[in-house]
DSSP file (Angstrom, degrees, kcal/mol; ACC not computed):
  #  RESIDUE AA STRUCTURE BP1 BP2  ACC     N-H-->O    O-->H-N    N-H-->O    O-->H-N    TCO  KAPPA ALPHA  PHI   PSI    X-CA   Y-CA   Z-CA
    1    1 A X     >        0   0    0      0, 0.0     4,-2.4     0, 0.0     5,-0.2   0.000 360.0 360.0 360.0 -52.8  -17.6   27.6   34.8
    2    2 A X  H  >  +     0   0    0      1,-0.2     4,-1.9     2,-0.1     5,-0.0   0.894 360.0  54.7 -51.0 -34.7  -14.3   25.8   35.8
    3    3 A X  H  > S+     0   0    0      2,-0.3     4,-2.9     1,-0.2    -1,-0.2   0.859 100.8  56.2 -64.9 -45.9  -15.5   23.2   37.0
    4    4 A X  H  > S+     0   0    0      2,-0.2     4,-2.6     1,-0.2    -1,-0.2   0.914 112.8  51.1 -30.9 -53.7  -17.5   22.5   33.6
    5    5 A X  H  X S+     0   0    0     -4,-2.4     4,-1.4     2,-0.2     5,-0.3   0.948 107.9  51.8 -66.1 -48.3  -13.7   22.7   32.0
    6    6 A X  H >X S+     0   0    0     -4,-1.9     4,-2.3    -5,-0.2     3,-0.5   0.951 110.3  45.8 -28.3 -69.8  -12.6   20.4   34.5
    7    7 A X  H >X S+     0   0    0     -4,-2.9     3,-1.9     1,-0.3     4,-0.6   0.969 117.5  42.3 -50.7 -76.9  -15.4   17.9   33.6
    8    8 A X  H 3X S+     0   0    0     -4,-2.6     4,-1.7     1,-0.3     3,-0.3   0.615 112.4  49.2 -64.9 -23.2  -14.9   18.1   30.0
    9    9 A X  H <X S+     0   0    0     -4,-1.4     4,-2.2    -3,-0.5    -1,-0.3   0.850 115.6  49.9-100.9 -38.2  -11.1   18.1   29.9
   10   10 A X  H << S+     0   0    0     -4,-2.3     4,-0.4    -3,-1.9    -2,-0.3   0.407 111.4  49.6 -84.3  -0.9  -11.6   14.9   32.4
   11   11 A X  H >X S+     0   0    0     -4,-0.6     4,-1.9    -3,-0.3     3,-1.5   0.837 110.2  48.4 -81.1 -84.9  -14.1   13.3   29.9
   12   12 A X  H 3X S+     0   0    0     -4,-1.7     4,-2.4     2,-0.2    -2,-0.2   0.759 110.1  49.5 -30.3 -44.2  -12.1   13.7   27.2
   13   13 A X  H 3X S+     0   0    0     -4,-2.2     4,-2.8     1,-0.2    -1,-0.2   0.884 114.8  51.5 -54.4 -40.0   -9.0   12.2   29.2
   14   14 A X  H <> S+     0   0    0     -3,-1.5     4,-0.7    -4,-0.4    -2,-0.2   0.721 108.4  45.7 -67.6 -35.3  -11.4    9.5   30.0
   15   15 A X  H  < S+     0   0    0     -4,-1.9    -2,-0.2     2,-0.2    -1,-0.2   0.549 112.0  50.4 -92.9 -25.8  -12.6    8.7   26.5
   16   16 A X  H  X S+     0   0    0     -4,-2.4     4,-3.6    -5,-0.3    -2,-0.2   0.900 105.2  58.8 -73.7 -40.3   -9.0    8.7   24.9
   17   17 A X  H  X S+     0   0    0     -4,-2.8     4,-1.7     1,-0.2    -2,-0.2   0.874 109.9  41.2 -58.2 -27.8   -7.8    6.3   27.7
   18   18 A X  H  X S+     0   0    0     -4,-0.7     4,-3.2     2,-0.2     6,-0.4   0.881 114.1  54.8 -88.0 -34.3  -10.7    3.5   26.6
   19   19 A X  H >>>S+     0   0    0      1,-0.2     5,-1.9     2,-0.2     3,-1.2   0.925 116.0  39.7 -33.6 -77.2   -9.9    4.3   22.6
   20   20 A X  H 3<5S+     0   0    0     -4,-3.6    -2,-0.2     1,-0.3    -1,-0.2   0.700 117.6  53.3 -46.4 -37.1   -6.4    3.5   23.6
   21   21 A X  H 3<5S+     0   0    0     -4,-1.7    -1,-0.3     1,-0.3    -2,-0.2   0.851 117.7  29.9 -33.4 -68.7   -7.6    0.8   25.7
   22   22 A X  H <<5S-     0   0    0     -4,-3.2    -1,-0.3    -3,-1.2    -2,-0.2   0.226 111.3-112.4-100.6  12.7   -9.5   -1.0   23.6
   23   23 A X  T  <5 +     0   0    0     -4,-0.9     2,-0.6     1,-0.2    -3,-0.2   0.777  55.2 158.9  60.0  32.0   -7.5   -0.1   20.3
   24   24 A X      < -     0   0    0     -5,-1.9     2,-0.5    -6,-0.4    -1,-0.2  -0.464  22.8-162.1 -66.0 118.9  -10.1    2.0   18.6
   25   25 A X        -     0   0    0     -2,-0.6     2,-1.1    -6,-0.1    68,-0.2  -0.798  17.3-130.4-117.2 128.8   -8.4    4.2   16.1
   26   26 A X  S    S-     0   0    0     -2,-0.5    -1,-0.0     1,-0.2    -2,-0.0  -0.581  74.8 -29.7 -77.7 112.4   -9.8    7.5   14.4
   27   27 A X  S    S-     0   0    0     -2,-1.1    -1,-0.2    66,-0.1    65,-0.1   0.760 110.3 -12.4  42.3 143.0   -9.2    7.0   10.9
   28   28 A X        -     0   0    0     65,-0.1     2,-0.4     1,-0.1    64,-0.2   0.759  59.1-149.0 -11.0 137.6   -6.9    5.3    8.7
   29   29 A X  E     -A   91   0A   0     62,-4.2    62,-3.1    -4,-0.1     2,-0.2  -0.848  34.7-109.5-112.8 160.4   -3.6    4.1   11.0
   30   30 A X  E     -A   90   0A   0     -2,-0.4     2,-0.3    60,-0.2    60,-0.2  -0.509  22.2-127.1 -93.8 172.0   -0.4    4.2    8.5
   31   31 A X  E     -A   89   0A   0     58,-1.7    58,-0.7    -2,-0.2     2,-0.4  -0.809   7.7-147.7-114.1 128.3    1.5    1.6    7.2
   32   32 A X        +     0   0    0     97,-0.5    97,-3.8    -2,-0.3     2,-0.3  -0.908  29.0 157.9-124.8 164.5    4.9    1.1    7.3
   33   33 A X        -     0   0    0     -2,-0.4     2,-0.4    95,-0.2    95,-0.2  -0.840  23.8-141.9-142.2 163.7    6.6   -0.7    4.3
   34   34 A X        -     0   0    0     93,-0.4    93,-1.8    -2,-0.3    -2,-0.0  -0.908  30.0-104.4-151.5 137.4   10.3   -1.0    2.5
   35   35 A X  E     -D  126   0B   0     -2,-0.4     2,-0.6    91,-0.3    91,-0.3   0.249  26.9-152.4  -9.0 114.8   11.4   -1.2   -0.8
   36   36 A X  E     -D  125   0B   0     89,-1.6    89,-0.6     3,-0.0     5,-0.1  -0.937  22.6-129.5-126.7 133.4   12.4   -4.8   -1.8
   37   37 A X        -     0   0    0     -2,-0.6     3,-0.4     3,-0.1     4,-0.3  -0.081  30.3-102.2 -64.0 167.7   15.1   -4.5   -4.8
   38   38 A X  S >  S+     0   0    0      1,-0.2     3,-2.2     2,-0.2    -1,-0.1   0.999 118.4  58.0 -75.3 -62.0   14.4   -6.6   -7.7
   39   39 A X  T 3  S+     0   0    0      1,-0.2    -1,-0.2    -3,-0.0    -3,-0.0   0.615 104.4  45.6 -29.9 -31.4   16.9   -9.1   -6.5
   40   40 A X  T 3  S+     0   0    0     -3,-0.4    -1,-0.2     2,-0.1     2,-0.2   0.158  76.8 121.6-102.5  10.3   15.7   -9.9   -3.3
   41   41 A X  S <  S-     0   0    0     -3,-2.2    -3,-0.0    -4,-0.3    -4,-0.0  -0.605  76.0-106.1 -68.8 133.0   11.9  -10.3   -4.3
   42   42 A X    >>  -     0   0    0     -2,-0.2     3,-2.0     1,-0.2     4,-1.9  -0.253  20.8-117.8 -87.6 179.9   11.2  -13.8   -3.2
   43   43 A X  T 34 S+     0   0    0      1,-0.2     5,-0.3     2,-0.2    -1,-0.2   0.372 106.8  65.0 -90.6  18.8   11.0  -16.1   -5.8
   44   44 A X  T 34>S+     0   0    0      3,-0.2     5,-0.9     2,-0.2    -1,-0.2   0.554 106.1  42.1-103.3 -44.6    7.4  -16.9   -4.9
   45   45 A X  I <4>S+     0   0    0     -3,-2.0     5,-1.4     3,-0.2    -2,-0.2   0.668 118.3  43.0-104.9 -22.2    6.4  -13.9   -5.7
   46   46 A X  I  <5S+     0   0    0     -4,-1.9     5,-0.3     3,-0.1    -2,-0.2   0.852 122.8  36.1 -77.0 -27.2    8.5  -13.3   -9.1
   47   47 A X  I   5S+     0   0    0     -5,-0.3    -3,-0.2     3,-0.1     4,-0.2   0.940 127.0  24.8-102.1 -36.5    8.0  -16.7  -10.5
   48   48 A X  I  >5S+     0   0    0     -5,-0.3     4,-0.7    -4,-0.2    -3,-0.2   0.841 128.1  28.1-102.1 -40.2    4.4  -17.8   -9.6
   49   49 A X  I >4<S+     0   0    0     -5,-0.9     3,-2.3     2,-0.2    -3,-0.1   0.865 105.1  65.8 -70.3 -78.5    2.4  -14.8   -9.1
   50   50 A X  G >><S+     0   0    0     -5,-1.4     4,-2.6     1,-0.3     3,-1.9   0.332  97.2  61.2  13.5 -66.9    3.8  -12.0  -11.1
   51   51 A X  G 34 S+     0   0    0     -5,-0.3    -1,-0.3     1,-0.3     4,-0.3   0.890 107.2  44.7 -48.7 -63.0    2.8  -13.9  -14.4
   52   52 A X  G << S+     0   0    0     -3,-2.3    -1,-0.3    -4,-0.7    -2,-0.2   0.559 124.4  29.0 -49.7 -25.6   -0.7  -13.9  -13.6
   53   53 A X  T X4 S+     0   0    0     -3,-1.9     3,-4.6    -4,-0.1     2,-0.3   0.836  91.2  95.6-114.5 -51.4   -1.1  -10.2  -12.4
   54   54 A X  T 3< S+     0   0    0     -4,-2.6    21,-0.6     1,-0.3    20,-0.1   0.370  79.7  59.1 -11.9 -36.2    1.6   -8.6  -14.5
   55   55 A X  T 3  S+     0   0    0     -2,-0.3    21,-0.6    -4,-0.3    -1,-0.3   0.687  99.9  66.5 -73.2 -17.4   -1.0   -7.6  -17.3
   56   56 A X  S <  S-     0   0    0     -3,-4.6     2,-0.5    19,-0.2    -3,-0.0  -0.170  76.4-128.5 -95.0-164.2   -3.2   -5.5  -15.0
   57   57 A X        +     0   0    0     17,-0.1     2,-0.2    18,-0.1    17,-0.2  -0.862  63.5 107.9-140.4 109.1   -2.8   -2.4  -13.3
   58   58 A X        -     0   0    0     -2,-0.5    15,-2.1    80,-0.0     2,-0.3  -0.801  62.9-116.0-158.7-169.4   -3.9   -3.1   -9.5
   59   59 A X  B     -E   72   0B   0     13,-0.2     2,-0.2    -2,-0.2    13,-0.2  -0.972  36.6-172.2-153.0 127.6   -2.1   -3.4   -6.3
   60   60 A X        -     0   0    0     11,-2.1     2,-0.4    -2,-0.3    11,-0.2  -0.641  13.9-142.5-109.2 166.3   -2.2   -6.7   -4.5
   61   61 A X        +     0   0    0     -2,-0.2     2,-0.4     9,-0.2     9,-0.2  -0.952  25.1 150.9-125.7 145.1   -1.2   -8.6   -1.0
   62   62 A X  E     -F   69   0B   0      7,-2.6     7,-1.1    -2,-0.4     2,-0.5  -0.877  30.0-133.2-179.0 176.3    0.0  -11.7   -0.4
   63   63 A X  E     -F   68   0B   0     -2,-0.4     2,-0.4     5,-0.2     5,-0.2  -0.803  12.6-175.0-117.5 142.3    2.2  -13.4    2.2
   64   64 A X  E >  S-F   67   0B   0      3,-0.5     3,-1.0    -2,-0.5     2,-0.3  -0.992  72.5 -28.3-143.1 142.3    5.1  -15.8    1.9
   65   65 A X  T 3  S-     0   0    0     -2,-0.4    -2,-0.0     1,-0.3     0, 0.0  -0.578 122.6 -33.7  48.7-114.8    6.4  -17.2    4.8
   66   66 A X  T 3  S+     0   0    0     -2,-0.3    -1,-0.3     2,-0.1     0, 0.0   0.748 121.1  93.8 -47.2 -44.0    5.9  -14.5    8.1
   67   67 A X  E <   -F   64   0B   0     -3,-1.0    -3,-0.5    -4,-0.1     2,-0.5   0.011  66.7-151.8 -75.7 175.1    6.3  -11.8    5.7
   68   68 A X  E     -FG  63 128B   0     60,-0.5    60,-0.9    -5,-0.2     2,-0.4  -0.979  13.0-170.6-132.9 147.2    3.4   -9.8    3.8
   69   69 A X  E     -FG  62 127B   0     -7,-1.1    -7,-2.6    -2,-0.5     2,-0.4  -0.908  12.1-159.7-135.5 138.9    4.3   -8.2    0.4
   70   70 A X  E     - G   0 126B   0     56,-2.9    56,-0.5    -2,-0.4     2,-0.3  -0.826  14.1-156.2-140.5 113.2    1.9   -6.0   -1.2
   71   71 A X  E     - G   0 125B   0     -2,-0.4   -11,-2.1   -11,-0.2     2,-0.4  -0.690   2.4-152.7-102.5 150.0    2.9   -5.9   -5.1
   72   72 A X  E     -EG  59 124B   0     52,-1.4    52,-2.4    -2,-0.3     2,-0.3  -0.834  18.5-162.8-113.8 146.7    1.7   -2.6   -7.2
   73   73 A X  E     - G   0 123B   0    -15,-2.1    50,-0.2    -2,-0.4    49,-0.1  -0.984  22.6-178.0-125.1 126.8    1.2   -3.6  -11.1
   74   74 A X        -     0   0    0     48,-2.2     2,-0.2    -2,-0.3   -17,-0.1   0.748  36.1-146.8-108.9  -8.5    1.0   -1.2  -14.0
   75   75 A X        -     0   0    0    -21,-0.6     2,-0.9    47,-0.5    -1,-0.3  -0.654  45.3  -5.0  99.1-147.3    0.4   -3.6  -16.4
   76   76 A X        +     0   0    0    -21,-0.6     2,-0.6    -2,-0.2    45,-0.2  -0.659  58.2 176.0-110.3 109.1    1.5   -3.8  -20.2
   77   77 A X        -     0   0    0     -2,-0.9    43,-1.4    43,-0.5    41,-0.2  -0.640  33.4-127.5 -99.3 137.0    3.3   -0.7  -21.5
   78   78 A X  S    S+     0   0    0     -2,-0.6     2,-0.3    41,-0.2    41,-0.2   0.448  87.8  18.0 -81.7  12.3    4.8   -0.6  -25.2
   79   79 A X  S >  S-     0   0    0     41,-0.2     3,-0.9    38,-0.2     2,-0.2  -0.960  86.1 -96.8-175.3 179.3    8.2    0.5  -24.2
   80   80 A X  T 3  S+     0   0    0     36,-1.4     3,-0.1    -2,-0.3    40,-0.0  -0.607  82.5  72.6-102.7-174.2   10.3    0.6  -21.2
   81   81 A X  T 3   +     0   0    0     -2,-0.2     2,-0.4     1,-0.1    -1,-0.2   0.019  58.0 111.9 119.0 -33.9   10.7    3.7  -19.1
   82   82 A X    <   -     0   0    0     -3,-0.9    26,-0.2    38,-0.1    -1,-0.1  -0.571  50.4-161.4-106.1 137.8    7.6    4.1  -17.2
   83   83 A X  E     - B   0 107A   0     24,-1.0    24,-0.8    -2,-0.4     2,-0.3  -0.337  13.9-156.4-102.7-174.2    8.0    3.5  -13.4
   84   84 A X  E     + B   0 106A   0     39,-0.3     2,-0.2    22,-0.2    22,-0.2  -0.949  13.4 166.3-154.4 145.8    6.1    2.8  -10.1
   85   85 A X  E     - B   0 105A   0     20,-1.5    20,-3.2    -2,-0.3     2,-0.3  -0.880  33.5-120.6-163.2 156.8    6.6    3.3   -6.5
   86   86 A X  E     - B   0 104A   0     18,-0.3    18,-0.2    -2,-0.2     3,-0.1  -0.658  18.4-169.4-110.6 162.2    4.7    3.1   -3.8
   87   87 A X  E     -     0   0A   0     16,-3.1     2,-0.3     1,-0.5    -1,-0.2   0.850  54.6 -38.9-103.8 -63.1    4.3    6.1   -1.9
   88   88 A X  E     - B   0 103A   0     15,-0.7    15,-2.3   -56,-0.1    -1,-0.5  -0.935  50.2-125.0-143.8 174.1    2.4    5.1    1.7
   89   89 A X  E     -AB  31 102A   0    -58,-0.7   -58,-1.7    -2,-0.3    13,-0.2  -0.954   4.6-156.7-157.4 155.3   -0.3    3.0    3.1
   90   90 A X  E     -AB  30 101A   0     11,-1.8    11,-2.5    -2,-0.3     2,-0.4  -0.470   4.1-164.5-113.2 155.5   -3.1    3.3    5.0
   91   91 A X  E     +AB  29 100A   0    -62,-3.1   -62,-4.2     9,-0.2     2,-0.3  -0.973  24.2 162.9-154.0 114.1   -4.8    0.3    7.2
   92   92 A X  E     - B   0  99A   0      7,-0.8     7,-5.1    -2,-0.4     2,-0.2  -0.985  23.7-143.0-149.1 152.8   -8.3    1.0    8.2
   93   93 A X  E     + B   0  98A   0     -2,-0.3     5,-0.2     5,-0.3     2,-0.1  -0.569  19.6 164.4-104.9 160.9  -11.3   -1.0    9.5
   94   94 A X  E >  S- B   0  97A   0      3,-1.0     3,-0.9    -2,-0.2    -2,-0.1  -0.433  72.0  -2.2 173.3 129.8  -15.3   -1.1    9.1
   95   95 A X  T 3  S-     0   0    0      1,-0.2     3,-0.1    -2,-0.1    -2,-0.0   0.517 125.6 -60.4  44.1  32.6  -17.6   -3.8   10.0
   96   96 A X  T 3  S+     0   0    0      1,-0.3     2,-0.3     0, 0.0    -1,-0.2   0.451 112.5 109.7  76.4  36.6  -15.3   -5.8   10.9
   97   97 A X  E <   -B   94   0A   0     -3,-0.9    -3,-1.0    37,-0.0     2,-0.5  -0.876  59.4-127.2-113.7 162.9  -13.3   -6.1    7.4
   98   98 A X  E     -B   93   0A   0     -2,-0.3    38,-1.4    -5,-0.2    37,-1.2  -0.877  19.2-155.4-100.7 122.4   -9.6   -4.5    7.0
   99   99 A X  E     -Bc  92 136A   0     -7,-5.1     2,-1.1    -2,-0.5    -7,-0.8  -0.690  11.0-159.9-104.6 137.4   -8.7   -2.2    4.2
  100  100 A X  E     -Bc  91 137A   0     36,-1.2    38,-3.2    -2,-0.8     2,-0.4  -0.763   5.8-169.5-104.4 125.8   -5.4   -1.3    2.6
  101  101 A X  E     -Bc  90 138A   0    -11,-2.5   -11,-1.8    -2,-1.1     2,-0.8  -0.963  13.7-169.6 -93.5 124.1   -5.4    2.1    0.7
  102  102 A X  E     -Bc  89 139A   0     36,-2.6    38,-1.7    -2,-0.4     2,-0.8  -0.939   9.5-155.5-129.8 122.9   -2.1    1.8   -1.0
  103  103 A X  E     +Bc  88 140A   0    -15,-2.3   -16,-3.1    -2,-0.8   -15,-0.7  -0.807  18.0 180.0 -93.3 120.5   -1.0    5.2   -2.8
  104  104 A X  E     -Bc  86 141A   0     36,-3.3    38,-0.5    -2,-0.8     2,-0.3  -0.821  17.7-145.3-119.4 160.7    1.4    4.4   -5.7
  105  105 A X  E     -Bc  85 142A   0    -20,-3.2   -20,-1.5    -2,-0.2     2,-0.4  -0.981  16.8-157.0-122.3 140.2    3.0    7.2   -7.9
  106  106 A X  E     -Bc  84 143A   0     36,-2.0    38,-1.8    -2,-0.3     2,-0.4  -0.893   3.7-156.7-108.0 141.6    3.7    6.4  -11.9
  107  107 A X  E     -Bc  83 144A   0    -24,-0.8   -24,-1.0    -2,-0.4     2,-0.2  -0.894   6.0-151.8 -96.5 134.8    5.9    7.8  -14.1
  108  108 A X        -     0   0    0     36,-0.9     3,-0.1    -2,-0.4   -26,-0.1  -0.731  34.2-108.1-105.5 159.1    5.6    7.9  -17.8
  109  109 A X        -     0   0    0     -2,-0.2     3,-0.3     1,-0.1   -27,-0.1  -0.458  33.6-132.5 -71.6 160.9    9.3    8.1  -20.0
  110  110 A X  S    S+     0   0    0      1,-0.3     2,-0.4   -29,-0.1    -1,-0.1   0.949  98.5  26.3 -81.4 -50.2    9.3   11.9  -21.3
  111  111 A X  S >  S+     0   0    0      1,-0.1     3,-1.1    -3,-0.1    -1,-0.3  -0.795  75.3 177.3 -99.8  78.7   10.1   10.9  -24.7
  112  112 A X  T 3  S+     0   0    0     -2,-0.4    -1,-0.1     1,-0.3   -32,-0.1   0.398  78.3  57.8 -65.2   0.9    8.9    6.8  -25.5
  113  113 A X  T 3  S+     0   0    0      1,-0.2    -1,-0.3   -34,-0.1     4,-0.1   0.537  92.0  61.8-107.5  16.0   10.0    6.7  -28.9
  114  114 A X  S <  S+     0   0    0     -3,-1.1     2,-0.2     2,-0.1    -2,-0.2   0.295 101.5  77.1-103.6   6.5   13.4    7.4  -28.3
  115  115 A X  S    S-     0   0    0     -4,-0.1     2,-0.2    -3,-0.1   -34,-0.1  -0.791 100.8 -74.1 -95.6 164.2   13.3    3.8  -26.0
  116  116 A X        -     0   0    0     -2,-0.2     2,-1.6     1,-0.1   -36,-1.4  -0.342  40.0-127.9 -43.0 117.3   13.4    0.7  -27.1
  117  117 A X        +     0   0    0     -2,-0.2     2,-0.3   -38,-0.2   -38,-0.2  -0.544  66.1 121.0 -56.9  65.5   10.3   -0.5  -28.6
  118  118 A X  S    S-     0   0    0     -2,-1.6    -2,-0.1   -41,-0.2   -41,-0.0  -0.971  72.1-100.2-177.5 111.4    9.8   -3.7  -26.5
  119  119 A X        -     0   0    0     -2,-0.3   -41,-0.2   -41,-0.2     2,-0.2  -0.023  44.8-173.2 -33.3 141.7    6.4   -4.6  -24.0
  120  120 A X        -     0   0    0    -43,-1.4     2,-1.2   -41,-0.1   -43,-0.5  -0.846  19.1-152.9-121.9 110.4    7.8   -3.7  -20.7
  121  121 A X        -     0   0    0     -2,-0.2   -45,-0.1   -45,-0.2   -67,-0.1  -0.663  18.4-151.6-130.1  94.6    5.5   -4.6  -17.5
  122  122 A X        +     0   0    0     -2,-1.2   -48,-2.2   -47,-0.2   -47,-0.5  -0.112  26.9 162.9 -48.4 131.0    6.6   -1.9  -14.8
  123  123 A X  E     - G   0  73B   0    -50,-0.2   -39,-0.3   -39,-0.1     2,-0.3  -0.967  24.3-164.8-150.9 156.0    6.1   -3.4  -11.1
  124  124 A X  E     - G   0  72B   0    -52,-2.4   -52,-1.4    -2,-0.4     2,-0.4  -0.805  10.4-154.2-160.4 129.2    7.4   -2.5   -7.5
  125  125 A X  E     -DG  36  71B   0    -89,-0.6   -89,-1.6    -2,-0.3     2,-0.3  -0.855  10.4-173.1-106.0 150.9    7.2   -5.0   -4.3
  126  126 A X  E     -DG  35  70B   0    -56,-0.5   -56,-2.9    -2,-0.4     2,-0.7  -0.828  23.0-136.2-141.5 130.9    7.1   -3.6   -0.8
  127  127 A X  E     - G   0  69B   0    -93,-1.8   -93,-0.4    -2,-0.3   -58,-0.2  -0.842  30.2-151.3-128.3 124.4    7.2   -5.7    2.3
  128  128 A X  E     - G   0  68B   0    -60,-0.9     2,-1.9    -2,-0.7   -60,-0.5  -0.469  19.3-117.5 -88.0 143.5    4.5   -4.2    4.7
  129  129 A X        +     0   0    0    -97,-3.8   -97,-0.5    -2,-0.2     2,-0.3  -0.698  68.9 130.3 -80.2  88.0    4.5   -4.2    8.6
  130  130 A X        -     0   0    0     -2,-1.9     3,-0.1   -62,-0.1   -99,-0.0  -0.997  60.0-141.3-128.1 137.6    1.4   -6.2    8.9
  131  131 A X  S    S-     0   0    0     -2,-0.3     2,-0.2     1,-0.1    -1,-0.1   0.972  82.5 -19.0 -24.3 -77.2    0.1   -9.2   10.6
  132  132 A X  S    S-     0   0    0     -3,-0.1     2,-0.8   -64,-0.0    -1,-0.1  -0.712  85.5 -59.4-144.7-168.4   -1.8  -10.4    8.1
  133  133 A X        -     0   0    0     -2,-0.2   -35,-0.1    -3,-0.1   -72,-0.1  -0.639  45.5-112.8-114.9 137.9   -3.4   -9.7    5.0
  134  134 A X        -     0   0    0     -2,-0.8   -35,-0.2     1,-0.1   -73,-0.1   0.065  14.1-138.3 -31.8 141.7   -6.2   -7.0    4.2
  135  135 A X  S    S+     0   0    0    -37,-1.2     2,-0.4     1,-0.0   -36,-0.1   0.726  93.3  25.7 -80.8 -17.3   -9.7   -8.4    3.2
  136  136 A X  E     -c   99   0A   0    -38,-1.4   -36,-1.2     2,-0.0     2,-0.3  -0.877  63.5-168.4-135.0 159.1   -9.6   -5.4    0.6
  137  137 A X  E     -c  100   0A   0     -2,-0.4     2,-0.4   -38,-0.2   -36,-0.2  -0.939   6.9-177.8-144.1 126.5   -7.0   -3.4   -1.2
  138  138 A X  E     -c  101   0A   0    -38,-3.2   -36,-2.6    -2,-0.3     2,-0.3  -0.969  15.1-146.9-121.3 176.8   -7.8   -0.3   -3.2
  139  139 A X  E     -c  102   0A   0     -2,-0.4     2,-0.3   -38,-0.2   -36,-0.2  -0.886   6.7-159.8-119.6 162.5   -5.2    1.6   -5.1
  140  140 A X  E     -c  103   0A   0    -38,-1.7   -36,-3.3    -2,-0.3     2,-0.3  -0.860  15.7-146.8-145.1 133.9   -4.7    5.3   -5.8
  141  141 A X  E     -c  104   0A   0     -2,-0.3     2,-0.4   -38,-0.2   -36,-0.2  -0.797  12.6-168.5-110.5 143.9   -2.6    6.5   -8.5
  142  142 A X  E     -c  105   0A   0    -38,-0.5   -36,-2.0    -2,-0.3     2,-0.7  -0.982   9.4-158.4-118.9 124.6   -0.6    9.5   -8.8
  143  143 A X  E     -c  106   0A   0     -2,-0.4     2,-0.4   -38,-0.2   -36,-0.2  -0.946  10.0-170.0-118.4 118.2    0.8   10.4  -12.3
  144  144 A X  E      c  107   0A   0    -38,-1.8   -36,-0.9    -2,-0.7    -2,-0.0  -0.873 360.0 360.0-117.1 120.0    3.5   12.5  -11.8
  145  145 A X              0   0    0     -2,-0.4   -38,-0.1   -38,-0.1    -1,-0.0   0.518 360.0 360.0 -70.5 360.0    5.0   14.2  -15.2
């Protein structure tokens, strides 16, 4: 009967070391990201993309020099107030494509007719520790009252 526990404990030992080995990872590895202020969003990403995506509500990548930026969109809202942040993100592989899950949280204003009545199109850029950029992105929303 020990010996079984032996074997098995020694399996196991054996079967994490070639995971590690060979960089095989049990389910989504996290992502780590920071906050880039609206001032320091490169201009790259404020001047040429931004106009194109601004109307939707999606969460995108893209890379401008070394770095990789992954921008979260909420699209066109009828006053200002309502926010976005990203919360975390997740990097996971199958068949040999990469996905980014990127969990954003929105905020609505409590009161919007006491703001200014004037489209507003709520956004927040991130600059992700990645390589390179994901073949896929989905987004997950959290709407936080």
């Amino acid at each position: 009967m020990k010996k079984q526990f032996i074997a098995i404990g020694l399996a196991a030992v054996v079967l994490i070391g070639l995971m590690v080995y060979f960089g095989i990872s049990i389910g989504p590895a996290r992502v780590d990201f920071q906050q880039i202020s609206e001032k320091k969003i490169p201009r790259e990403i404020d001047a040429e993309i931004m106009p194109e995506y601004r109307e939707l509500e999606r969460a995108f990548a893209c890379r401008v020099g070394d770095e990789v930026y992954v921008v979260v969109t909420r699209g066109t809202k009828p006053t200002t107030g309502f926010e976005v942040s990203v919360d975390k993100m997740e990097l996971s592989a199958k068949d040999d494509k990469s996905k980014l899950t990127v969990y954003a949280d929105f905020a609505d204003p409590e009161h919007p007719e006491r703001l200014a009545q004037v489209k507003s199109y709520p956004y927040t850029v991130v600059r992700a520790d990645m390589k390179g950029l994901p073949d896929e992105i989905e987004l997950k929303v959290n709407y936080i009252k």
